[in-house]
Wavefront OBJ file of the C-alpha trace (Angstrom):
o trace
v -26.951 33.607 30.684
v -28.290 32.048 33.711
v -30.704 29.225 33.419
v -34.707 30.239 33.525
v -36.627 28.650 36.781
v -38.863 26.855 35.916
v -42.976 27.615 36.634
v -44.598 25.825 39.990
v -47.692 25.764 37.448
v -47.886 23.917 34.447
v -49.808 24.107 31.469
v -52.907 20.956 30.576
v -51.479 18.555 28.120
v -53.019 19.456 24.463
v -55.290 16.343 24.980
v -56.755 17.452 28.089
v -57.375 20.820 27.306
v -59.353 19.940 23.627
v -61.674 17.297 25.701
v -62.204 19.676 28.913
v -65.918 20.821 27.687
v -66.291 16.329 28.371
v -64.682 16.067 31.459
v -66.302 14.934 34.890
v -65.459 17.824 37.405
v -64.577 15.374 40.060
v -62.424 13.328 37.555
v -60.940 15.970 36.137
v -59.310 16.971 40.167
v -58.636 13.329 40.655
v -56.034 13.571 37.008
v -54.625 17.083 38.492
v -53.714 15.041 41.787
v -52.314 12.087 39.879
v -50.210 14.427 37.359
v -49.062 16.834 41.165
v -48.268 13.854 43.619
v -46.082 15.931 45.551
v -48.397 18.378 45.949
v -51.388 18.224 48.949
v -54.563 17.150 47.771
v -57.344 19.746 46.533
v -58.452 22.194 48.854
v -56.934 19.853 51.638
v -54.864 23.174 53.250
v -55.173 26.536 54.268
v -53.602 27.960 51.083
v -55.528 28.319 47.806
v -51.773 28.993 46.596
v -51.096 24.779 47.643
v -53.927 24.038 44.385
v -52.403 23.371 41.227
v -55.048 25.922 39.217
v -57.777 27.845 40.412
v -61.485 27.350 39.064
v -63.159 30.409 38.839
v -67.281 30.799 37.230
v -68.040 31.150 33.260
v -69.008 34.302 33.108
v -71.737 33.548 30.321
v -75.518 33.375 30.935
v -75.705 30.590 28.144
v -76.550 27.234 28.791
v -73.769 25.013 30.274
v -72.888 22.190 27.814
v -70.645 20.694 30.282
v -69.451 21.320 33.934
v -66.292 22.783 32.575
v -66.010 25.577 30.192
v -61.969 26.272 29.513
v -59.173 26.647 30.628
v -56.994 30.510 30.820
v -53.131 31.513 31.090
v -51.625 34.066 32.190
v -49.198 35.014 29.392
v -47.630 38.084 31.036
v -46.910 35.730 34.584
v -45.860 31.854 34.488
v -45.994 31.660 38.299
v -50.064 32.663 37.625
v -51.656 29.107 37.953
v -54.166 28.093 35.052
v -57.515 29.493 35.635
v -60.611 26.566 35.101
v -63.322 28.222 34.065
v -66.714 25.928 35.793
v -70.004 26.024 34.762
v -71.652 25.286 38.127
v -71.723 26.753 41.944
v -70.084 29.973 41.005
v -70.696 33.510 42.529
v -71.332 34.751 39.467
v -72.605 33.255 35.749
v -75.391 30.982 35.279
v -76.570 29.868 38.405
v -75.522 32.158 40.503
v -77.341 33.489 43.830
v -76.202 37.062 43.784
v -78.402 40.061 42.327
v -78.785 40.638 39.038
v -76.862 43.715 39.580
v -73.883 42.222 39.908
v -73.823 39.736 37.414
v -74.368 42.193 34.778
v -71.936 43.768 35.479
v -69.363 40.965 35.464
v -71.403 39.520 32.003
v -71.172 43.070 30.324
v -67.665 43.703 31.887
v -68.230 46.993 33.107
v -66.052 49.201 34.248
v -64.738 48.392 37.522
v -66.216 44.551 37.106
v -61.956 42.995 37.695
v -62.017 44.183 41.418
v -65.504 42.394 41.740
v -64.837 39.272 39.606
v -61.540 38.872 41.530
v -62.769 39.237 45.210
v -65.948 36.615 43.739
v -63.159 34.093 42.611
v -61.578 33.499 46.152
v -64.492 32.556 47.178
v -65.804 30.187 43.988
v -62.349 28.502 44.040
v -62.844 27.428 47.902
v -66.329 26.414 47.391
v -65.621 23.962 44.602
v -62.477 22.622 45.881
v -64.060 21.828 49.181
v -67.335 20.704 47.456
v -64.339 18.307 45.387
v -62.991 17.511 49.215
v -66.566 16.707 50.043
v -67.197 14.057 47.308
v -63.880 12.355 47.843
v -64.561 11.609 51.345
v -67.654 10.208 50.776
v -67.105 8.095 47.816
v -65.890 4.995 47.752
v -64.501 4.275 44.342
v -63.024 8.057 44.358
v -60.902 6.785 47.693
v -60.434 3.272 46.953
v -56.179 2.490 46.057
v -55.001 -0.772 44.524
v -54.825 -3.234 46.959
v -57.816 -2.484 48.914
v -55.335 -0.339 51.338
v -57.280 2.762 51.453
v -59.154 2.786 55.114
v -62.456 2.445 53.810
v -61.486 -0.805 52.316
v -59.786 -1.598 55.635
v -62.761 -1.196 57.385
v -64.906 -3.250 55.452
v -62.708 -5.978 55.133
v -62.598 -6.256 59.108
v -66.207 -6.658 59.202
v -66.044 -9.860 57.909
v -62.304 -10.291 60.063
v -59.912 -9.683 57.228
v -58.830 -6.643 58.152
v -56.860 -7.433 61.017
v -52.928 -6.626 60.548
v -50.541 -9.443 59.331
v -53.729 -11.151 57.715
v -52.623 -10.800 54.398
v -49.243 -12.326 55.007
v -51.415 -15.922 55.544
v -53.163 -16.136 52.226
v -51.947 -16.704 49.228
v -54.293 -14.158 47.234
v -54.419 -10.376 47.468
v -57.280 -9.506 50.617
v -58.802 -6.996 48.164
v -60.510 -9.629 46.023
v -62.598 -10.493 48.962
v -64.290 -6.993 48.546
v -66.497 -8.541 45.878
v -67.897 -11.228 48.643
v -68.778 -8.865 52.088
v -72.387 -9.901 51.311
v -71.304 -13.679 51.530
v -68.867 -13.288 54.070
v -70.682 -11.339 56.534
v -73.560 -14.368 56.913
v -72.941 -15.998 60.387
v -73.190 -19.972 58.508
v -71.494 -21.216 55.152
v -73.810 -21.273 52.659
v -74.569 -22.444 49.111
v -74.913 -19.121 47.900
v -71.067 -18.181 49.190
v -69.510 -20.931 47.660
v -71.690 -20.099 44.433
v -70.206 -16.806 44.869
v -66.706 -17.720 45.220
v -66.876 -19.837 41.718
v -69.129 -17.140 40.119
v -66.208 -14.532 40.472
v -63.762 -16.654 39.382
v -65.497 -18.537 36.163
v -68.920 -16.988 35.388
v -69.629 -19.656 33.068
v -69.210 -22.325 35.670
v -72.027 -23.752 37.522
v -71.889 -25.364 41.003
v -73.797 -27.800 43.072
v -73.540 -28.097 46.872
v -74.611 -30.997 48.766
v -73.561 -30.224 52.543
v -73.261 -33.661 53.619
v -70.033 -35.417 52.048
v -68.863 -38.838 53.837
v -65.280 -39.040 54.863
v -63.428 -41.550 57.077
v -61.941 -40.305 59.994
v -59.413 -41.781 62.179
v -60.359 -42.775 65.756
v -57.727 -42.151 68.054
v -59.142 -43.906 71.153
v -61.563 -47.137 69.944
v -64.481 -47.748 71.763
v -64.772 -50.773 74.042
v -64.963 -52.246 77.682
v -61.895 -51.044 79.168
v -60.906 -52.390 82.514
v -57.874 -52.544 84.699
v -56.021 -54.653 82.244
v -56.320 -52.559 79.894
v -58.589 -55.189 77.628
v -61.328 -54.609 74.096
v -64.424 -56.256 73.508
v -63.344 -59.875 72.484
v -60.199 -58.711 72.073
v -61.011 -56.463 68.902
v -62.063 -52.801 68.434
v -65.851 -52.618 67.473
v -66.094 -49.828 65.747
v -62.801 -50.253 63.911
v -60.344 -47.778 63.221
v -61.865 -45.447 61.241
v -65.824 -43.803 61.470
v -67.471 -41.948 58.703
v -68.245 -38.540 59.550
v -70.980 -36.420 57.721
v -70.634 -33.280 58.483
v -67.662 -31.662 58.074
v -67.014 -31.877 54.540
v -68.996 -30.623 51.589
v -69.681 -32.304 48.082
v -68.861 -29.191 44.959
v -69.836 -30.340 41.930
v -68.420 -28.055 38.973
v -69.906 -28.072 35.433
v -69.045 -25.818 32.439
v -69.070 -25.930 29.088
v -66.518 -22.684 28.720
v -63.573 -24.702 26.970
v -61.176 -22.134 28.978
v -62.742 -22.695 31.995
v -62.936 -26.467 31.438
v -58.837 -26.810 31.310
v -58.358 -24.041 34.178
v -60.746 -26.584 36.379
v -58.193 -29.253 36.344
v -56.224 -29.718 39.794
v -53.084 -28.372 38.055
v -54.951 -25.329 36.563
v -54.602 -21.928 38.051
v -57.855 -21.587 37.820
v -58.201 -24.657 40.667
v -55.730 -23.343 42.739
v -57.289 -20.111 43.043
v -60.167 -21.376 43.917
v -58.923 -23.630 46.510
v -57.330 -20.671 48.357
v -60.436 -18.568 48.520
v -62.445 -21.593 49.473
v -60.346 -22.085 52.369
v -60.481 -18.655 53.583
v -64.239 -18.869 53.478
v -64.838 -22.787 54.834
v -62.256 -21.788 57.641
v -59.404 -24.402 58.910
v -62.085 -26.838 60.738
v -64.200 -27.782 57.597
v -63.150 -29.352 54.282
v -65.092 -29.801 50.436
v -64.200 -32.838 47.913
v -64.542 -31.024 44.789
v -65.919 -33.428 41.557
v -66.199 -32.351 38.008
v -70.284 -33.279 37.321
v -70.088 -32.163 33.192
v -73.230 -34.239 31.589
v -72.947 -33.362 28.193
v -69.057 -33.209 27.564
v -67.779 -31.889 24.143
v -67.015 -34.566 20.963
v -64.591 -36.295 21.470
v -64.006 -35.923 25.192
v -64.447 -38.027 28.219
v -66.387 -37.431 31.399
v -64.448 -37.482 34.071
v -65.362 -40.029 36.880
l 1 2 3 4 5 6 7 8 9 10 11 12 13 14 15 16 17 18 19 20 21 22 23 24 25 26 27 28 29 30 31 32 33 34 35 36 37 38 39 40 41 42 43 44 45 46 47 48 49 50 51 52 53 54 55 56 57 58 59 60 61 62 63 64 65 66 67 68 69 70 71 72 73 74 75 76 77 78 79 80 81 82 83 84 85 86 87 88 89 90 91 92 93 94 95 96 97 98 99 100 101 102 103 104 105 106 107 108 109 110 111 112 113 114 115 116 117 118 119 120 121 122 123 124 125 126 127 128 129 130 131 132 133 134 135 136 137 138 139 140 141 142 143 144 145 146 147 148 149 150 151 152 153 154 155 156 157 158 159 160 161 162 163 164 165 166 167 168 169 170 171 172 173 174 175 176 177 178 179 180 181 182 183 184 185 186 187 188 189 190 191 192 193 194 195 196 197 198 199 200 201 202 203 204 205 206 207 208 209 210 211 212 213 214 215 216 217 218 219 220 221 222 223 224 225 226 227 228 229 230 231 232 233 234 235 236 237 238 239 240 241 242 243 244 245 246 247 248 249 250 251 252 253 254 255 256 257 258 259 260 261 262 263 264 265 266 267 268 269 270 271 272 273 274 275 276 277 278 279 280 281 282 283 284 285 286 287 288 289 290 291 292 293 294 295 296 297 298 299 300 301 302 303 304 305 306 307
């Protein structure tokens, strides 16, 4: 006996079928996609026949207790596809726009209602699967794909100029987790608020204090003094000295928790540290550099504060 091929169309797990009457309509196309990946997306073709099932109207005139009714098979023909039976934006049932005349005929099942109810489903399948095309174009969560690589993310992460190509490959942190900071990112100036952002994702427990002027030496290539033809300094000695203090390209953060977690992940060897220092840098830019302090005022027993 030759081997049975096997149905293009198969059956809802047991699962999915006893919680259909609690499924999202939109979520509920979004597992059929997942569970067909080699098939095109909903209503994304020409051919109802490229759709994994076809949704067709409840006939009932009761009120809907959920977008989705139940689901049908064909026992007489496995290369049928399940039928979804939806509660909403059909040609016929509950809310549908057609005479009365028609839909009693379908609700009674009249003789001769199969020819009608069939040439009504072409139509109710289309609308709903290009109503589901509608909502996935337009919502972002429904589009988004790990990794922020979808082209709404894309697009959003070049506003704030992370979304040019070969970006990713210089920082050490997936470009994705910048979605949460567009507002802060977008601002034309560094600001309090970004960096309180930046810490705020990472520890929510953690508070931060920003003081934008942090003194650092600097080295001075070329001293100042009366330079002449022989080359000679004031008295013979640099003024100024070596070094100057600048003031304004460094920031003071000042870090205070009292998350214990937190606390340990803080220290310059915690991950918690090094995360932050790549996502600070990314903001600050190359040019401008923070001196991060612990500031912890009321440590727990037993502890020191760190100076």
């Amino acid at each position: 006996m030759g081997r049975e091929a096997q149905s293009p169309h198969s059956r809802l797990t047991p699962r999915l079928e006893a919680d259909l009457h609690r499924m999202n309509f939109y979520r509920f196309c979004q597992l059929l996609e997942k569970r067909h990946p080699g098939r095109p997306l909903m209503g994304s073709t020409s051919h109802p026949a490229d759709d994994p099932v076809r949704f067709a109207p409840h006939p009932g005139m009761g009120f809907p207790a959920g977008e989705l009714k139940c689901v049908e098979y064909d026992e007489d023909d496995d290369n049928t596809p399940p039928v979804i039976r939806a509660t909403f934006m059909g040609m016929y049932g509950v809310d549908s726009p057609l005479p009365t005349a028609y839909l009693d005929d379908i609700t009674q099942r009249r003789e001769g209602h199969d020819a009608l109810q069939g040439f009504l489903d072409i139509f109710s399948h289309r609308i709903l699967t290009q109503f589901y095309r509608i909502w996935r174009k337009y919502s972002y969560p429904a589009t988004f794909e790990p990794g922020g690589t979808d082209s709404i993310s894309q697009s959003l992460l070049g506003l704030v100029g992370l979304g040019i190509p070969g970006t990713a490959n210089h920082i050490a942190t997936p470009v994705s987790r910048f979605l949460a900071l567009l507002g802060v990112l977008q601002q034309p100036g560094k600001t309090q608020e970004g960096i309180q952002a930046l810490v705020s994702l990472l520890a929510p427990d953690t508070t931060v204090t920003v003081s934008p002027y942090c003194l650092r030496p600097v080295e001075v290539s070329q001293p100042l003094g009366f330079y002449g033809d022989d080359d000679f300094l004031l008295d013979g000695n640099t003024p100024l000295g070596d070094e100057a203090m600048d003031a304004s390209s460094q920031l003071l953060i000042a870090l205070s928790t009292d998350n214990e977690q937190e606390s340990q992940g803080w220290k310059p060897d915690g991950l918690l540290y090094q995360d932050f220092l790549v996502m600070l840098r990314v903001y600050l830019g190359w040019r401008f550099k923070a001196k991060i302090t612990p500031d912890n005022p009321n440590p727990p027993a037993g502890r020191a504060t760190a100076r």
